[in-house]
Structures are given as structure tokens and as C-alpha cells.
C-alpha positions in Angstrom: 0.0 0.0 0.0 3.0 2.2 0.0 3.0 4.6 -2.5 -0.7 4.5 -2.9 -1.7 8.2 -1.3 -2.2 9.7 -4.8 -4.8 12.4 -5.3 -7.7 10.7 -6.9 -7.6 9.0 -3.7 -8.6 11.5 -1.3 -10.7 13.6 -3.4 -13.7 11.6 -2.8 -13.7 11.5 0.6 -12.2 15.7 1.0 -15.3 16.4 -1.4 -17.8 15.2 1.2 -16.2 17.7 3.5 -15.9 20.5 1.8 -18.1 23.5 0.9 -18.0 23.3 -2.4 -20.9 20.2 -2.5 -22.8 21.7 -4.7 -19.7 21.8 -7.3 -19.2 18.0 -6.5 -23.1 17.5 -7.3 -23.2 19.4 -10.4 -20.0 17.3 -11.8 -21.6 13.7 -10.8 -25.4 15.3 -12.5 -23.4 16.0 -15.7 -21.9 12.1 -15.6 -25.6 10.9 -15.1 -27.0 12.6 -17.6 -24.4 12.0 -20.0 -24.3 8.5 -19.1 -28.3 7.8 -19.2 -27.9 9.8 -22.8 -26.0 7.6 -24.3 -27.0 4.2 -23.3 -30.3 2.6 -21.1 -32.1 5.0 -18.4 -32.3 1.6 -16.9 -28.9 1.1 -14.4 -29.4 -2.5 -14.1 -28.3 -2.5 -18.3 -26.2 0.9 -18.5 -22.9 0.0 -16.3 -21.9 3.4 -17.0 -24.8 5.1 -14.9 -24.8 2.3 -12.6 -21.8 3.9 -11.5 -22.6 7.4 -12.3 -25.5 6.9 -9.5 -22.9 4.8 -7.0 -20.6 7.5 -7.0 -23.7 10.5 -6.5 -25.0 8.1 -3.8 -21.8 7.9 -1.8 -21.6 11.1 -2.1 -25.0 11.9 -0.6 -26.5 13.4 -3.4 -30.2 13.6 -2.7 -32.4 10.9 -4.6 -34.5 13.6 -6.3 -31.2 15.0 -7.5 -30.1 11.7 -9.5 -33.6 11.1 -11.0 -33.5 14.6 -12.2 -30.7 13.9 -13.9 -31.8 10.9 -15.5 -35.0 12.6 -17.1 -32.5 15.5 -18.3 -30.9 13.1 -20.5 -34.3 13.5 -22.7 -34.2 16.8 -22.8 -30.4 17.4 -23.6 -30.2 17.2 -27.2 -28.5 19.6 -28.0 -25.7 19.7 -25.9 -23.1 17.1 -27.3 -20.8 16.6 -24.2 -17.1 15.4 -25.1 -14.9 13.1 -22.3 -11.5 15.2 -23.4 -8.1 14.2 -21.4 -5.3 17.4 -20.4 -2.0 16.2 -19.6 1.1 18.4 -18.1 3.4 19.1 -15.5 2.4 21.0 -12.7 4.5 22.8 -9.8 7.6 21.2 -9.2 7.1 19.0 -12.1 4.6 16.7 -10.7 3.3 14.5 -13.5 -0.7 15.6 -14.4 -3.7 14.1 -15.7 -7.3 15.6 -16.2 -10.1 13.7 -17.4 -13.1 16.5 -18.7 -16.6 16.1 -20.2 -17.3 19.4 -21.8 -19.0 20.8 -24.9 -16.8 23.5 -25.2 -13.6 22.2 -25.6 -12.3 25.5 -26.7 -13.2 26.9 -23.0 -12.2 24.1 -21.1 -8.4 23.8 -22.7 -8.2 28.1 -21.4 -9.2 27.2 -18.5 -6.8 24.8 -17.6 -4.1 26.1 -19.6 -4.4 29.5 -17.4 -4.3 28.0 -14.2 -1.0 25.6 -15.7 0.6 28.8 -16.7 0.0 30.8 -12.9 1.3 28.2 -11.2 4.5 27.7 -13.1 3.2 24.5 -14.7 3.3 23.5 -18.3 0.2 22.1 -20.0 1.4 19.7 -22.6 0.6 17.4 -25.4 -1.5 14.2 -25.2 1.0 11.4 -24.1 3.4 14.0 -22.5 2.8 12.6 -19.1 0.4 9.5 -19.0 3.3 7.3 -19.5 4.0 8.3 -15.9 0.5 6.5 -14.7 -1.1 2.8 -15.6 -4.6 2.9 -16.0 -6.5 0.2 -14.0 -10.1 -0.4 -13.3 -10.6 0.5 -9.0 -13.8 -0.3 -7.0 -14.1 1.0 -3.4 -16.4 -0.4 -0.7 -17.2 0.4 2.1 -15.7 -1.8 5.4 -19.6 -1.9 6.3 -20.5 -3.5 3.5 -18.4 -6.9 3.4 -15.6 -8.4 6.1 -12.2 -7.9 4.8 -11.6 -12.5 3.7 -15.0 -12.8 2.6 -14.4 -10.0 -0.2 -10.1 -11.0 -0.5 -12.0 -14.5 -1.8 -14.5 -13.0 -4.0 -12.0 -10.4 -6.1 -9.3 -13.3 -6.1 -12.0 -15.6 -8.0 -13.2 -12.3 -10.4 -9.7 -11.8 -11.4 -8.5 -8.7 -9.6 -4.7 -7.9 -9.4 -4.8 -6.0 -5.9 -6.3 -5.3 -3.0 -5.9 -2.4 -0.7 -7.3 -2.2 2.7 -7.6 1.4 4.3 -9.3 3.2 7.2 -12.7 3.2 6.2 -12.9 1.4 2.6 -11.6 -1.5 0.4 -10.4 -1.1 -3.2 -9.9 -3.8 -5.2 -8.1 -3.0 -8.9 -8.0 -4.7 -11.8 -7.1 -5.0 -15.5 -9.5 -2.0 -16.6 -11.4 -4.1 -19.4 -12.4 -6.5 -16.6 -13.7 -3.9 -14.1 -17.4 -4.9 -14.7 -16.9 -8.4 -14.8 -14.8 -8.2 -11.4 -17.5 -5.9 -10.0 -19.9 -8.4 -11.1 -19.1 -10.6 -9.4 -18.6 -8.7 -5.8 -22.3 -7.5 -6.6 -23.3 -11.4 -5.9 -22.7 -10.7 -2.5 -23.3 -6.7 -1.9 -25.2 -4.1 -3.6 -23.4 -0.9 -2.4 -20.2 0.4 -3.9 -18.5 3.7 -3.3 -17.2 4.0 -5.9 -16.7 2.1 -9.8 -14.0 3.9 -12.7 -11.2 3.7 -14.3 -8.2 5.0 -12.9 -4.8 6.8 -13.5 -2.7 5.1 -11.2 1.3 6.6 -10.6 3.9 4.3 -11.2 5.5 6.2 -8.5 5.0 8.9 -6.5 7.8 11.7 -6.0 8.3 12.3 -2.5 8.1 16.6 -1.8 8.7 18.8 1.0 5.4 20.1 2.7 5.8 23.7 1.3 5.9 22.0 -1.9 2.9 19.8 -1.2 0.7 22.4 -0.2 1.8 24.0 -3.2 0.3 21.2 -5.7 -2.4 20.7 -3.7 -3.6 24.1 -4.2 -2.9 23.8 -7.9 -4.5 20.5 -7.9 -8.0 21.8 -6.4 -7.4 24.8 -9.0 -7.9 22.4 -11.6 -11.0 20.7 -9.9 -12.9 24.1 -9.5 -13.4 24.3 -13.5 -16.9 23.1 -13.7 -15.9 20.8 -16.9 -13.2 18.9 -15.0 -14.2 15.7 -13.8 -11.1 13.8 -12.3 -7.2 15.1 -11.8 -4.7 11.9 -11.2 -1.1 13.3 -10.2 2.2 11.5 -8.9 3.4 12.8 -5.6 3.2 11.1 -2.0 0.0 13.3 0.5 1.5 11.8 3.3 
């Protein structure tokens, strides 16, 4: 588990904390409606709102705030959302991903172009910096949900590579083209995930001083504050 304490990985549970919930709800609405758009309004057949609606619950996005999502997908013709990936080097040359789902592509690239450039960061081409990361499918459940053997035996058998055991949750990774098979099989035995995705996992993580830290982090929740960001992966150690 060493090594593990990259930023993906504590943005879920700082976003529960933080003011700026309605920010967090507006980002998971736009992956619901996107999501029902494109495939079944039914969860149970579209994996990709399945999640969508996992993630908005853990969260604690009110119900009437997911199904409203879901009926916008009728209604959202004519706004052709793109998922468009940023990659650059931030402050002190941490290694940076950002996954977006705009429909103004134009907009969105400013945006995080401008706040690359004020905090000395450089905002390069596509492939400039995921060769830093591997991408791996990563479901999180809570310790509530499952004991720790009985859910060790059940990713083992789905095919899962690892399993990490923290404070409050379990996540289980895996091959990314076998993330709905492996959850799958988990949902056999529980029916409440935190959290389902495909993830931009660091190969390793630089180790930084804590001015320096503080430093990315702000530029990292910079990033996150642009309403058509939905995920920033970067390779330096929290903690």
C-alpha cells in the first residue's frame, strides 16, 4: 500500500467535506445525464450510470437530484458533451492528468491552460505525461458492507490484481477491461459500492517537502474548480 496516497484517492472523501458540495453534485449530474444519454435509463443494463449513480450516492446526493438527472438526458439534445483528457506538468514538475466532459472544448483547454501557466506549470501534449501513470479499473467499498476475507475470496476468483485495505474502505483493482466483470461478481454478494472507474494510477510517486505539497495541492483543487473537470490523477506522495 505504499506509495498509494495519490490524489484521486482522497478527493472523494475531502469532497464530502468540503463547501464546495454543490460543485461536486453538479459534476456527478453531468456524468448521469451523460451517461443515461448515451445508453439505457435503466442502471441495471447501463454500467456506466450504474456507476454514475454509485458515486452520486456515496456522495450523498439527494435521490431527487439523480432522477433529475436521468429525465434530463431527454431533454439534452443539443448539448453534445465530449470526455476530453489534459495532460502536463504541474509545480515542481509533478506529473498531471485531467479527465473532462465538456462541450466546449475550446473553454475548457483556457481554462486549464491558465491556471497551468500561474502556477508555473506547463500544459502539454497528449501522451506527455500519462506514461508516468497505468490505467487500472478500481472499485471502493465500504468496510460496512463486506468483512475484509469474505471479499479478499471473491475479487481473487473475479480476477483482480490487488487489494488495498484502508481506514474506512476496500479497493480492489483490476485490469480495466475486466472492471465490470470483477464488480460483477462482488455485486453477488453486496449491492453498495462507493465508488466504480477507471483510474490513472502513478507508477511512483515523487516524494516533496510540505511547502511544496501544499503548493500542488492548491494547484490541484485549482484544476478541480473548473466546472468541466471531472477527475485530476497526479504522482506525488500526500503523506
Amino acid at each position: 500500500m505504499a506509495g498509494h496516497s495519490h490524489w484521486a484517492g482522497i478527493k472523494h472523501k475531502k469532497g464530502k467535506a468540503d463547501k464546495q458540495k454543490s460543485k461536486i453534485f453538479s459534476k456527478l449530474s453531468r456524468e448521469i445525464t451523460v451517461a443515461a444519454k448515451l445508453g439505457d435509463k435503466n442502471p441495471d443494463i447501463n454500467s456506466r450510470l450504474r456507476s454514475a449513480i454509485q458515486s452520486a450516492r456515496s456522495a450523498n446526493m439527494p435521490k431527487e437530484n439523480i432522477q433529475r438527472a436521468i429525465d434530463k438526458s431527454e431533454v439534452a439534445n443539443d448539448s453534445n458533451y465530449e470526455n476530453l483528457r489534459y495532460e502536463g506538468f504541474g509545480p515542481n514538475k509533478i506529473a498531471v492528468i485531467i479527465e473532462t466532459l465538456t462541450n466546449n472544448k475550446n473553454r475548457t483547454a483556457s481554462n486549464i491552460r491558465t491556471i497551468f501557466q500561474k502556477n508555473g506549470g506547463n500544459l502539454g501534449t497528449l501522451g506527455s505525461a500519462s506514461h508516468y501513470f497505468n490505467q487500472s479499473g478500481v472499485i471502493k467499498i465500504s468496510k460496512d458492507e463486506i468483512k475484509e476475507q469474505e471479499l479478499l475470496d471473491l475479487t481473487i476468483s473475479a480476477g483482480a490484481e490487488d487489494f488495498f485495505s484502508f481506514k474506512d474502505y476496500y479497493e480492489v483493482r483490476c485490469d480495466k477491461k475486466e472492471i465490470y466483470n470483477v464488480k460483477k461478481n462482488i455485486e453477488k454478494n453486496i449491492n453498495n459500492f462507493l465508488y466504480t472507474g477507471i483510474e490513472w494510477i502513478p507508477i511512483n510517486n515523487l516524494e516533496m517537502s510540505e511547502d511544496n505539497k501544499k503548493a500542488a495541492i492548491s494547484f490541484l483543487e485549482s484544476l478541480e474548480d473548473i466546472e468541466d473537470v471531472q477527475n485530476v490523477y497526479a504522482n506525488f506522495k500526500l503523506n
